[in-house]
N, C-alpha and C positions, 0 to 999 in steps of 0.2 A: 371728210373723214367721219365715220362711222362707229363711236366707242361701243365696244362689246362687254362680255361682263368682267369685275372685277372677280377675280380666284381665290380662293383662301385657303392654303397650306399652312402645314405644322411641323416645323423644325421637329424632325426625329431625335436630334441630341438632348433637347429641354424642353419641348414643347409650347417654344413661341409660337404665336401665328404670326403669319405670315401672307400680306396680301399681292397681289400681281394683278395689271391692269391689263386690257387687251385692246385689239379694235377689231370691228366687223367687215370693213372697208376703209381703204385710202387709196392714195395715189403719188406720185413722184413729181409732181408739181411745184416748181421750187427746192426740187431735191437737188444737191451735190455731190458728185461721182469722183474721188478720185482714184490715182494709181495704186497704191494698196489697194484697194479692192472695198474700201468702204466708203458705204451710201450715205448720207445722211437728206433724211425726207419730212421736213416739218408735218407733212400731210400723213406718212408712214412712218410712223414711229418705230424703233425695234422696244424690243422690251427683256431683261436679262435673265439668262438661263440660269448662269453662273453667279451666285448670289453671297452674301453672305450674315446669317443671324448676328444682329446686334447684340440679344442677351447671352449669349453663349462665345461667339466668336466663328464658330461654324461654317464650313466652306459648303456650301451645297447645291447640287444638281438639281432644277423643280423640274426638271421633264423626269428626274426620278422618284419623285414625291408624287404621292396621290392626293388629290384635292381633295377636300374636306367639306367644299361647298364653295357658293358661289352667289353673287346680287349683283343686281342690274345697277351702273354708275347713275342710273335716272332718281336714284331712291335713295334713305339713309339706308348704312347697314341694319342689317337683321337684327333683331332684340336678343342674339347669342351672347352671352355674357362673358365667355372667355372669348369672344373676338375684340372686343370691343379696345384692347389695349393692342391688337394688331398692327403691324409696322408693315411699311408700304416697302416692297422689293427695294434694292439699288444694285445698279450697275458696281464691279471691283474697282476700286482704284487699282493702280501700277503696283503698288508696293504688295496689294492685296491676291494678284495673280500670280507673281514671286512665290507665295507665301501656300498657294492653292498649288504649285508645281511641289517645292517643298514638304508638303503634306502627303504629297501622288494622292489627290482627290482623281484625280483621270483612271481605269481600266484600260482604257484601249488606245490607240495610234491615232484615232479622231480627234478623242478628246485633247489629248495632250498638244496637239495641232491647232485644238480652236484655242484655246488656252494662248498658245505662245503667237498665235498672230494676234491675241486680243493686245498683248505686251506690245508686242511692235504697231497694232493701232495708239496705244496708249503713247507711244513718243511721240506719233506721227502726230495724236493728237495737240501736242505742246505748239507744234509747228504752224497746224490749222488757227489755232489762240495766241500765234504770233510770239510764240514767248521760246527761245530759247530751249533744241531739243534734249539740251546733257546737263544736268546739275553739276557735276566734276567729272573726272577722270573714270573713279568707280561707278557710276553711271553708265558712262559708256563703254567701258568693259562689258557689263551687266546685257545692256543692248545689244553689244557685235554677238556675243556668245550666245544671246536667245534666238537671232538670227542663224548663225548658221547652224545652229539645234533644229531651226524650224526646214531648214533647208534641206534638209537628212529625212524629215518627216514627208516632203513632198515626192509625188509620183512623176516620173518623166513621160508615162505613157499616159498625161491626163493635162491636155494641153492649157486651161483651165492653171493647173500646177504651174507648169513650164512658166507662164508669164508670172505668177507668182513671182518664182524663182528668178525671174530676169529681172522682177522689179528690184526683189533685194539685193540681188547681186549689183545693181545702178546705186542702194542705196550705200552700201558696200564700197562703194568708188570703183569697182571692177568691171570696167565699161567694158572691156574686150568682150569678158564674161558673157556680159548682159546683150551685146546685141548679135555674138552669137549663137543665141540662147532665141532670140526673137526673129531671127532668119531664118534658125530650124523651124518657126512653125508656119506650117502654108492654112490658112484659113481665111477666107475670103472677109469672113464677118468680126473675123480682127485684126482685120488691116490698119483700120483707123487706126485702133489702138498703139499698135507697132510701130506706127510713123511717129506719133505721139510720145510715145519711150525714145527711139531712136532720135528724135529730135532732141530731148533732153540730154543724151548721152554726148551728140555733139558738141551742144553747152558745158559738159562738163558738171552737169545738176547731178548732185545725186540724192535731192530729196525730195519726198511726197509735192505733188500737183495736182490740183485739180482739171480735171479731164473735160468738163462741160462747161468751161467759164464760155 
């Protein structure tokens, strides 16, 4: 892995800054794949679009913000004097993308999509850490409902979607659903994949697995 430059953006609501790290190259080497559809790549790091300012509270878009400047991770920061108390990007918690739909930070049908599968990575993620996916009842309410919100959002003629849809619907407990959902698609280069779900369905799983153990 290849780090590339660190970014420095400024909260349009107060005028923090705001830093974001990049890379110039990686790789998936020791990466984990699962059915949700999220990767994690020690060597390929993601790094978060969806952010939010500490001193303000602030939900915000950096692919909407304009950089303000930029230095190489080889080096200290620049002798900028208002960067200098700059705070390093994070990823939303759960509670924190709740709160990002709540506000309608999203415009358009993408956003609101990447949004509501970051939520349903976010339980899955509980799963991955071994720890129990539902704090209580209101939890999972919380969960089913962002689910089939997400489900409305996705495209049937985008087969990409479709398995989406089949995985949730398996997460769902709607096995019928879900592997008639994974029959409809004929694609040779997701076969694997579909033996992989429908094996699960057999079982009677209806949670997040890893795809490349």
């Amino acid at each position: 892995m290849i780090p590339g430059p660190n970014y420095v953006y400024k909260c349009p609501n107060c005028g923090n800054y705001l830093i974001q790290e990049s890379i110039i190259s990686g790789n998936t080497l020791g990466a984990k794949v699962y059915s949700d559809g999220k990767r994690i790549a020690p060597m390929l790091p993601a790094f978060p679009d969806l952010t939010k300012c500490s001193k303000c509270n602030k939900i915000l878009w950096l692919s909407k913000l304009k950089k303000v400047g930029e230095y190489s991770p080889d080096f200290d920061m620049p002798d900028v004097p208002e960067w200098q108390d700059a705070e390093q990007v994070k990823f939303l918690e759960l509670k924190e993308y709740f709160e990002a739909l709540e506000q309608r930070v999203f415009k358009k049908k993408s956003e609101e999509l990447f949004i509501r599968k970051r939520i349903w990575w976010s339980y899955n993620d509980r799963i991955r850490n071994g720890e129990k996916i539902f704090k209580d009842r209101q939890d999972e309410l919380l969960w089913k409902d962002n689910l089939n919100k997400l489900i409305k959002l996705l495209k049937v003629s985008d087969y990409r979607h479709k398995i989406m849809m089949a995985e949730i619907k398996r997460n769902l407990g709607e096995f019928e659903s879900c592997v008639n959902i994974l029959n409809g698609i004929d694609i040779e280069d997701v076969e694997w994949l579909k033996e992989k779900l429908l094996r699960e369905c057999e079982k009677k799983n209806r949670w997040v697995v890893q795809l490349n153990e």
